[in-house]
VOBA-1610 file (N, C-alpha, C; in pm, whole numbers, padded with zeros to 5 digits, always signed):
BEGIN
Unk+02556+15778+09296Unk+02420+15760+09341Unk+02373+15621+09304Unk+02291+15580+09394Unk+02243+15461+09368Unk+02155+15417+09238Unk+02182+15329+09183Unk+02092+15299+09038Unk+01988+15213+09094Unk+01983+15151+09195Unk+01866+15057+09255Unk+01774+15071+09256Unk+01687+14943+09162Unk+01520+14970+09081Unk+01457+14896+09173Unk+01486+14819+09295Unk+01405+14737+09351Unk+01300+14746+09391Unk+01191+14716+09367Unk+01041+14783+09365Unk+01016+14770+09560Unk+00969+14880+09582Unk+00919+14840+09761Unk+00787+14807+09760Unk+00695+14743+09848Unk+00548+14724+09865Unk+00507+14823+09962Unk+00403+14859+09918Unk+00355+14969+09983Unk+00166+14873+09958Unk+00146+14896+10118Unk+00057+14791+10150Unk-00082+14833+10179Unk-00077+15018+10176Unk-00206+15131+10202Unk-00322+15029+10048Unk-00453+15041+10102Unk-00523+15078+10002Unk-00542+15152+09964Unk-00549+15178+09817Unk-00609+15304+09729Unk-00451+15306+09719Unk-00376+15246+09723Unk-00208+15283+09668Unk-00175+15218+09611Unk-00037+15237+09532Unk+00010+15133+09433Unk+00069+15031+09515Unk+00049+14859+09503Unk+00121+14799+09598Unk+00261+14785+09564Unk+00325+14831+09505Unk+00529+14865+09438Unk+00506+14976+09357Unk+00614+14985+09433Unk+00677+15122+09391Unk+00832+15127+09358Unk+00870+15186+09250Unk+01016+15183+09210Unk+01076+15368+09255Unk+01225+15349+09214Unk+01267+15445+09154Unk+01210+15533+09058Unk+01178+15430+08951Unk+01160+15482+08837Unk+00980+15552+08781Unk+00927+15466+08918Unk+00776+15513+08934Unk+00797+15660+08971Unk+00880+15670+09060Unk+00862+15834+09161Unk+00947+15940+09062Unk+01019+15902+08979Unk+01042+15999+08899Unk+00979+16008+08787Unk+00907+15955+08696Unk+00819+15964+08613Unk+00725+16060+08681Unk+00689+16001+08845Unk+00561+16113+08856Unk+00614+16272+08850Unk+00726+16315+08937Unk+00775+16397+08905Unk+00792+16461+08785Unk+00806+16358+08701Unk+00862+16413+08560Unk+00664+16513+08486Unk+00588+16422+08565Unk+00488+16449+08502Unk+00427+16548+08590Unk+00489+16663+08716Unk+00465+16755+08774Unk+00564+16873+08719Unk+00644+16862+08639Unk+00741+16960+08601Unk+00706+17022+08461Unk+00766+17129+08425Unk+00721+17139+08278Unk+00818+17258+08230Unk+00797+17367+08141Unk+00821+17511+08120Unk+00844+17611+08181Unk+00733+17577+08298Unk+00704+17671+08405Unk+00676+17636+08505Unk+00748+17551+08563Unk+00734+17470+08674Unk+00891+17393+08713Unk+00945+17449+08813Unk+01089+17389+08847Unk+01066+17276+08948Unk+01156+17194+08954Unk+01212+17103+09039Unk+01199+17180+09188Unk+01244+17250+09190Unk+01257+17351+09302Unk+01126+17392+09373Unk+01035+17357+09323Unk+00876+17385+09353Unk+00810+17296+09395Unk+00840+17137+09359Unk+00804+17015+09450Unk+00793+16957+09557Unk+00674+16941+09609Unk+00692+16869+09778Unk+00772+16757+09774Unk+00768+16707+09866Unk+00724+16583+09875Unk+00637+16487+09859Unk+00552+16575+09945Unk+00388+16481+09982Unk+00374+16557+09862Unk+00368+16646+09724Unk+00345+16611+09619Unk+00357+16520+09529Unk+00494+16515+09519Unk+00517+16363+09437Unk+00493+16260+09488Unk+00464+16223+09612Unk+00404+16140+09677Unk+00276+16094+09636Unk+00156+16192+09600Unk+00070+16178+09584Unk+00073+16138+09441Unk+00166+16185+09313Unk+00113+16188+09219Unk+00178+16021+09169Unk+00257+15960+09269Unk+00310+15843+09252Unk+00239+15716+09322Unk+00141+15784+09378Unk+00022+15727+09448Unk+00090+15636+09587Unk+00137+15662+09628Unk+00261+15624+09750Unk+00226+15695+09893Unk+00219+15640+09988Unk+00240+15667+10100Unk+00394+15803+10129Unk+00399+15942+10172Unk+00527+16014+10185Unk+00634+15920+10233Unk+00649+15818+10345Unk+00701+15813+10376Unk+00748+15675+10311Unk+00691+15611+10216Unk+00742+15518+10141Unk+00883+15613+09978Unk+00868+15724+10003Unk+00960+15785+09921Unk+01150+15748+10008Unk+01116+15767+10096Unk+01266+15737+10174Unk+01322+15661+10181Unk+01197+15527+10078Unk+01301+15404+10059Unk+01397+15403+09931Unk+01314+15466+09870Unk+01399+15477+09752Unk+01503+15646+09705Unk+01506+15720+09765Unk+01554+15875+09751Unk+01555+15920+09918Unk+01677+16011+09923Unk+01703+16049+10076Unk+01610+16136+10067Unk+01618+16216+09998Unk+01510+16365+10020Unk+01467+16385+09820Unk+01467+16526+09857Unk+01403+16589+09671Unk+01561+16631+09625Unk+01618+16661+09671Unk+01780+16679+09586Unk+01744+16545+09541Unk+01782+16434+09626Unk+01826+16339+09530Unk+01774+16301+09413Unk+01625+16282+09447Unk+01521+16276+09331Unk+01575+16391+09226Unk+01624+16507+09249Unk+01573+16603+09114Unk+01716+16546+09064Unk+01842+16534+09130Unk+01977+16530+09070Unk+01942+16362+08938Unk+01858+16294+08973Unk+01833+16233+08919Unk+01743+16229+08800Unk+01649+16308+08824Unk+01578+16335+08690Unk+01651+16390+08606Unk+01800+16535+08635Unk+01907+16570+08562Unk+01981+16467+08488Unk+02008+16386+08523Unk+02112+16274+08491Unk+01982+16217+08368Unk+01886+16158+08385Unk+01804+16153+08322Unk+01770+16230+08183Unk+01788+16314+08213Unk+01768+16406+08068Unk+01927+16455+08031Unk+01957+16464+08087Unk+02105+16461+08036Unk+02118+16290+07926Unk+02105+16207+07949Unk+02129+16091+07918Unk+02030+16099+07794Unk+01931+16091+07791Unk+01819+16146+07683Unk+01907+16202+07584Unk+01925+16335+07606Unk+01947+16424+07488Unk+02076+16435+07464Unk+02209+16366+07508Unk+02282+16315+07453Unk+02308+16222+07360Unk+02182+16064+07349Unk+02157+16012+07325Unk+02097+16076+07170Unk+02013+16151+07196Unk+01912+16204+07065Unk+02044+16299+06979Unk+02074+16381+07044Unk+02173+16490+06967Unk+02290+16371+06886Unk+02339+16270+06967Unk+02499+16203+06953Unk+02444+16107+06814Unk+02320+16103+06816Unk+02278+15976+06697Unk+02275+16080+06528Unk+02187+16234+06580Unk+02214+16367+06443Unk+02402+16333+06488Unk+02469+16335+06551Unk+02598+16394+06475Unk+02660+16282+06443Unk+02634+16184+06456Unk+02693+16050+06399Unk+02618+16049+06260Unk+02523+16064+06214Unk+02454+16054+06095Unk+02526+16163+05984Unk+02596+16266+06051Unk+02641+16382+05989Unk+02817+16352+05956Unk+02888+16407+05840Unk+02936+16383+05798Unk+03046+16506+05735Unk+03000+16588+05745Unk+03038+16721+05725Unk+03053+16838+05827Unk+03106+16973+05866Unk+03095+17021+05969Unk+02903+17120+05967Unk+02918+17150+05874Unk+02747+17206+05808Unk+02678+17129+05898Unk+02656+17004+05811Unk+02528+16950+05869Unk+02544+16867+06029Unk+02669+16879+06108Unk+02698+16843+06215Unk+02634+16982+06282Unk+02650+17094+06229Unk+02639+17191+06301Unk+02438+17184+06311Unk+02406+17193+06189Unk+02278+17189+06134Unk+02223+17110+06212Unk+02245+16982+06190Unk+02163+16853+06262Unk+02160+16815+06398Unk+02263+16869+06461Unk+02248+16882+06630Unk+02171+17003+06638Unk+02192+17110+06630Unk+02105+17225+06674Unk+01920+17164+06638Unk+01901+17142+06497Unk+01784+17077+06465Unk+01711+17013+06540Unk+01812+16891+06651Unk+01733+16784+06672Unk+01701+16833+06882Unk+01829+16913+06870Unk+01776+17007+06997Unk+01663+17113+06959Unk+01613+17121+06897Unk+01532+17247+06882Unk+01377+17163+06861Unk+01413+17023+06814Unk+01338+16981+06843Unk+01240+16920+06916Unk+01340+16886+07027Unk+01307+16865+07151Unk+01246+16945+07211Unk+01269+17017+07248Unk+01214+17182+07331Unk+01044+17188+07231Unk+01072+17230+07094Unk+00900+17210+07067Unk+00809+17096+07053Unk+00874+16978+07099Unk+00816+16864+07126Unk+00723+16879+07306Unk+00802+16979+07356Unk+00766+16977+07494Unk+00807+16914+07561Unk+00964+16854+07566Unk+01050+16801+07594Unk+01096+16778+07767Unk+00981+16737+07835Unk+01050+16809+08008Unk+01157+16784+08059Unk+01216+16686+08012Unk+01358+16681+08077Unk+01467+16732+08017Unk+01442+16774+07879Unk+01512+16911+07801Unk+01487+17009+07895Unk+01372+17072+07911Unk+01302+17203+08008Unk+01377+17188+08135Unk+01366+17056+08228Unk+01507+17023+08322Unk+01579+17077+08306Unk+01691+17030+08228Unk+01813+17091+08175Unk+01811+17241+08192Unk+01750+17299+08106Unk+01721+17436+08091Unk+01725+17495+08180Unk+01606+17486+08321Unk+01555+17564+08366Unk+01679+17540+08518Unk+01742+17427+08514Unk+01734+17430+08652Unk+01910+17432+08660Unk+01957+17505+08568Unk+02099+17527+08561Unk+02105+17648+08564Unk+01992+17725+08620Unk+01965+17892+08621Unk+01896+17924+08745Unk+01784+17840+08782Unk+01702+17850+08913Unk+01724+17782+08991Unk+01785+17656+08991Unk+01758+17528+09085Unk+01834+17559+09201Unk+01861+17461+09296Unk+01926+17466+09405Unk+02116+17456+09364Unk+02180+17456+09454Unk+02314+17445+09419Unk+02353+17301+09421Unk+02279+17203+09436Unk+02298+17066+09405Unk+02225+17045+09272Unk+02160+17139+09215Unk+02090+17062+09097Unk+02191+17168+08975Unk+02234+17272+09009Unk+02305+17337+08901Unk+02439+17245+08908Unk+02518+17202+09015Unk+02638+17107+08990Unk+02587+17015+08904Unk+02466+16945+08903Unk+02443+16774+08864Unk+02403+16869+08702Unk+02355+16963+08645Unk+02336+17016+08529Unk+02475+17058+08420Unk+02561+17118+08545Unk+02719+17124+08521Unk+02791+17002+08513Unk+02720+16911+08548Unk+02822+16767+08518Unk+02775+16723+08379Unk+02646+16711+08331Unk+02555+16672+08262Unk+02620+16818+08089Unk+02623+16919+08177Unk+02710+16975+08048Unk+02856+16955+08030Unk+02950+16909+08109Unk+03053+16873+08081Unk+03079+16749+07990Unk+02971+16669+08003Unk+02973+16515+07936Unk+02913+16569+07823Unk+02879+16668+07766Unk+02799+16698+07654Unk+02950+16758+07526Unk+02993+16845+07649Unk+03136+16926+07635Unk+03223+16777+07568Unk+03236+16678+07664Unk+03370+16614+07615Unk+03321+16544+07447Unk+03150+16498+07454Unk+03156+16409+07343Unk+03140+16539+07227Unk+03091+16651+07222Unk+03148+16730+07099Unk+03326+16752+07057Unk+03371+16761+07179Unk+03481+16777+07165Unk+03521+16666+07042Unk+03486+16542+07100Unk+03534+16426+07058Unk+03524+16396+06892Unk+03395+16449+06879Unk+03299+16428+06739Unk+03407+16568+06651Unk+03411+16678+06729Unk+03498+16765+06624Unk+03646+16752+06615Unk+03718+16694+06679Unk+03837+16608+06637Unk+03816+16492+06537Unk+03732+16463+06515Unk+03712+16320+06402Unk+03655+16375+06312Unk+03584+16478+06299Unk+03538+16529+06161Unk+03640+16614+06096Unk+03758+16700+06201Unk+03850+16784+06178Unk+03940+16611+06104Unk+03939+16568+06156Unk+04099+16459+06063Unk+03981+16409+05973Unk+03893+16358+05948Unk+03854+16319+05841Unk+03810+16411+05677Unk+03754+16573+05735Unk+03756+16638+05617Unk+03902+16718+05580Unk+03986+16675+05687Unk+04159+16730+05666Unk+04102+16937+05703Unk+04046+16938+05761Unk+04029+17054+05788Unk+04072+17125+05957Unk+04144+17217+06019Unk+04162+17256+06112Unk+04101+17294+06193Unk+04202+17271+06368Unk+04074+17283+06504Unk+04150+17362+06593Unk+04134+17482+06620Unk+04216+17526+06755Unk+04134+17502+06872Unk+04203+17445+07002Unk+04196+17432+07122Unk+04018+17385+07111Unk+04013+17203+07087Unk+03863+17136+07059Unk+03785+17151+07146Unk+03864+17185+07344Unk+03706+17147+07427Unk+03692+17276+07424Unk+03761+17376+07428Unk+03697+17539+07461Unk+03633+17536+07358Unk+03648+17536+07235Unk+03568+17534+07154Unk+03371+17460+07153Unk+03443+17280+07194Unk+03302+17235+07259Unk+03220+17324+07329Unk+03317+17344+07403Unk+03280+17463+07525Unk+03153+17588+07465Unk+03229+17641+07407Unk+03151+17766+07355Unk+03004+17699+07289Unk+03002+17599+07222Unk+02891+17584+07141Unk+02792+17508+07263Unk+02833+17460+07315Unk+02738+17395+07414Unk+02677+17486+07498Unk+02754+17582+07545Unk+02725+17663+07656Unk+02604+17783+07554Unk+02659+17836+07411Unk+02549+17906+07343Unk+02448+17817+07311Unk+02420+17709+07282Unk+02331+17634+07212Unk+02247+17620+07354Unk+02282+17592+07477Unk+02183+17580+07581Unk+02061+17734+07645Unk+02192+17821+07635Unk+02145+17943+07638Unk+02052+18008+07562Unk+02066+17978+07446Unk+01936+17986+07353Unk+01839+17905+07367Unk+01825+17770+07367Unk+01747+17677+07392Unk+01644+17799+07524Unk+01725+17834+07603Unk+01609+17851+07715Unk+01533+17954+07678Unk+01619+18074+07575Unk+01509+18175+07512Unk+01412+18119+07466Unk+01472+18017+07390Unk+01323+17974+07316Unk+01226+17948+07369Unk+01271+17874+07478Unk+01114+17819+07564Unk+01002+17910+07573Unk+01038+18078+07563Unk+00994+18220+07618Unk+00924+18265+07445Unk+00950+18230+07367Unk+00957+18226+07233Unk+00820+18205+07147Unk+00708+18295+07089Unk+00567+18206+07007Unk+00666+18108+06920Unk+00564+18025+06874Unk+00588+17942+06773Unk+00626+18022+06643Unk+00551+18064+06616Unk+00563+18133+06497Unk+00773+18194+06476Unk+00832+18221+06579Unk+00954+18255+06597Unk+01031+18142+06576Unk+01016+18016+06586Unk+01128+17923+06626Unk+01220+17874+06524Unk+01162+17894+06378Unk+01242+17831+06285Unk+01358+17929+06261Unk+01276+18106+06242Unk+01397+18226+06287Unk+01494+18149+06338Unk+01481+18171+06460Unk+01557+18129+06585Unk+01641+18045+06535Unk+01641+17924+06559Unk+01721+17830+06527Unk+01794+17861+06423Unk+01783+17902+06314Unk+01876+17969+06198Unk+01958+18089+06283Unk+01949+18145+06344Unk+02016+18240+06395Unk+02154+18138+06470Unk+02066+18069+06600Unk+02194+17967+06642Unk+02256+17890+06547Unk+02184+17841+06475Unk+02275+17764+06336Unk+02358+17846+06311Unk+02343+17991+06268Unk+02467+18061+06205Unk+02568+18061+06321Unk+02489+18104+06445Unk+02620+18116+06535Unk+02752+18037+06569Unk+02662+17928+06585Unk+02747+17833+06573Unk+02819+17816+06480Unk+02801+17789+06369Unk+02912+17810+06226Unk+03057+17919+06247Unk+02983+18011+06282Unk+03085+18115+06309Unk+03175+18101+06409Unk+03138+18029+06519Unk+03250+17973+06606Unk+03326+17852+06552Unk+03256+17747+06449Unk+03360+17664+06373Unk+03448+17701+06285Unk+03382+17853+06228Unk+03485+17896+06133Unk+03623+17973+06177Unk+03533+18011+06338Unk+03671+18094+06433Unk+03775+17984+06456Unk+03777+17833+06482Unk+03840+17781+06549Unk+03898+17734+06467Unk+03828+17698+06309Unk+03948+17627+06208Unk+04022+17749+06172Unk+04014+17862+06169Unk+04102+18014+06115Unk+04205+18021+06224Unk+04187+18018+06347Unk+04292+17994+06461Unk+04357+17878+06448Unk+04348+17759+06405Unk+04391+17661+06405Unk+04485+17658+06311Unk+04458+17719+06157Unk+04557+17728+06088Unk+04662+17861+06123Unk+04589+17970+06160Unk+04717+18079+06251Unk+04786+18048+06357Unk+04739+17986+06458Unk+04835+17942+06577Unk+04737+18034+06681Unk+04834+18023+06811Unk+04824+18099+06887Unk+04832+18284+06897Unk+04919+18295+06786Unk+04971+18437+06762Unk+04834+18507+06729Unk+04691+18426+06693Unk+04623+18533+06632Unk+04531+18545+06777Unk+04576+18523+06868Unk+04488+18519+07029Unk+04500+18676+07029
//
């Protein structure tokens, strides 16, 4: 997809005279929320809230797939970014486990919308926005993978089969994330201790297989 920020002029009064990419998804970003999907957007909505003429959107996005596959990529990039900086700071498998779940959990009660993205639209969205959510978790998949091979050789401790493993924790840690959204406040610190343990328990499954082999499948 195209990364092209080139601002267009849009020449209506009472409109913005440029307009980017990055204008029309912000507005978007600022029509979406908890309870509100991608999937629910006009056009001539985000149009309006980007203060744009509709038909000045076609210079920059073919239609609303493209726009939403892009706000995905967007928050995908985000909270890779936020999570990859907790597990670089971490040093141990504990607080790797601890400090990513943490800093995702934090997001979500920050009111996080392009976390809520993520969330919501790898369950409701169209079948172009659950692929671009499925790509966005695969890149999540490879860099845990990556991070628990380097903590496995550095504390000399064992890993059976690293991306299924990625696998599993990414795929539970998102899945919860979306309970939570559904969640009072008063619940969330629970919560998150619950996925904290879970997760543990799948690191402890994979270094126990790792030192048994395959035979204990």
């Amino acid at each position: 997809m195209s990364t092209n920020l080139s601002p267009v002029s849009v020449g209506t009064p009472g409109r913005k005279p440029v307009i980017s990419r990055e204008d029309i998804i912000d507005a978007a970003l600022r029509l979406v929320g908890p309870h509100r999907s991608l999937s629910t957007l006009s056009l001539r909505e985000v149009a309006r809230e980007a203060g744009i003429a509709p038909n000045s959107f076609y210079r920059q996005f073919r239609d609303m797939d493209e726009l939403a596959v892009a706000l995905i990529e967007r928050a995908g990039e985000s909270l890779r970014r936020i999570i990859g900086e907790a597990r670089q700071r971490a040093s141990v498998e504990r607080s790797v486990v601890r400090g990513s779940i943490e800093a995702f959990m934090e997001q979500l009660r920050a009111d996080d919308r392009l976390l809520h993205i993520l969330l919501r639209e790898g369950m409701v969205g169209s079948p172009a926005f659950k692929q671009a959510v499925e790509r966005q978790l695969g890149f999540f998949e490879d860099e845990l993978r990556a991070d628990l091979i380097r903590l496995a050789e550095a504390n000399k401790t064992s890993l059976f089969e690293p991306l299924i493993t990625a696998r599993a924790i990414t795929r539970l840690v998102f899945a919860m994330g979306a309970r939570l959204m559904d969640l009072p406040p008063e619940r969330h610190d629970e919560f998150t201790e619950e996925v904290v343990l879970m997760v543990r328990m799948i690191v402890t499954g994979t270094q126990t297989l790792g030192l048994t082999g395959a035979s204990a499948r």
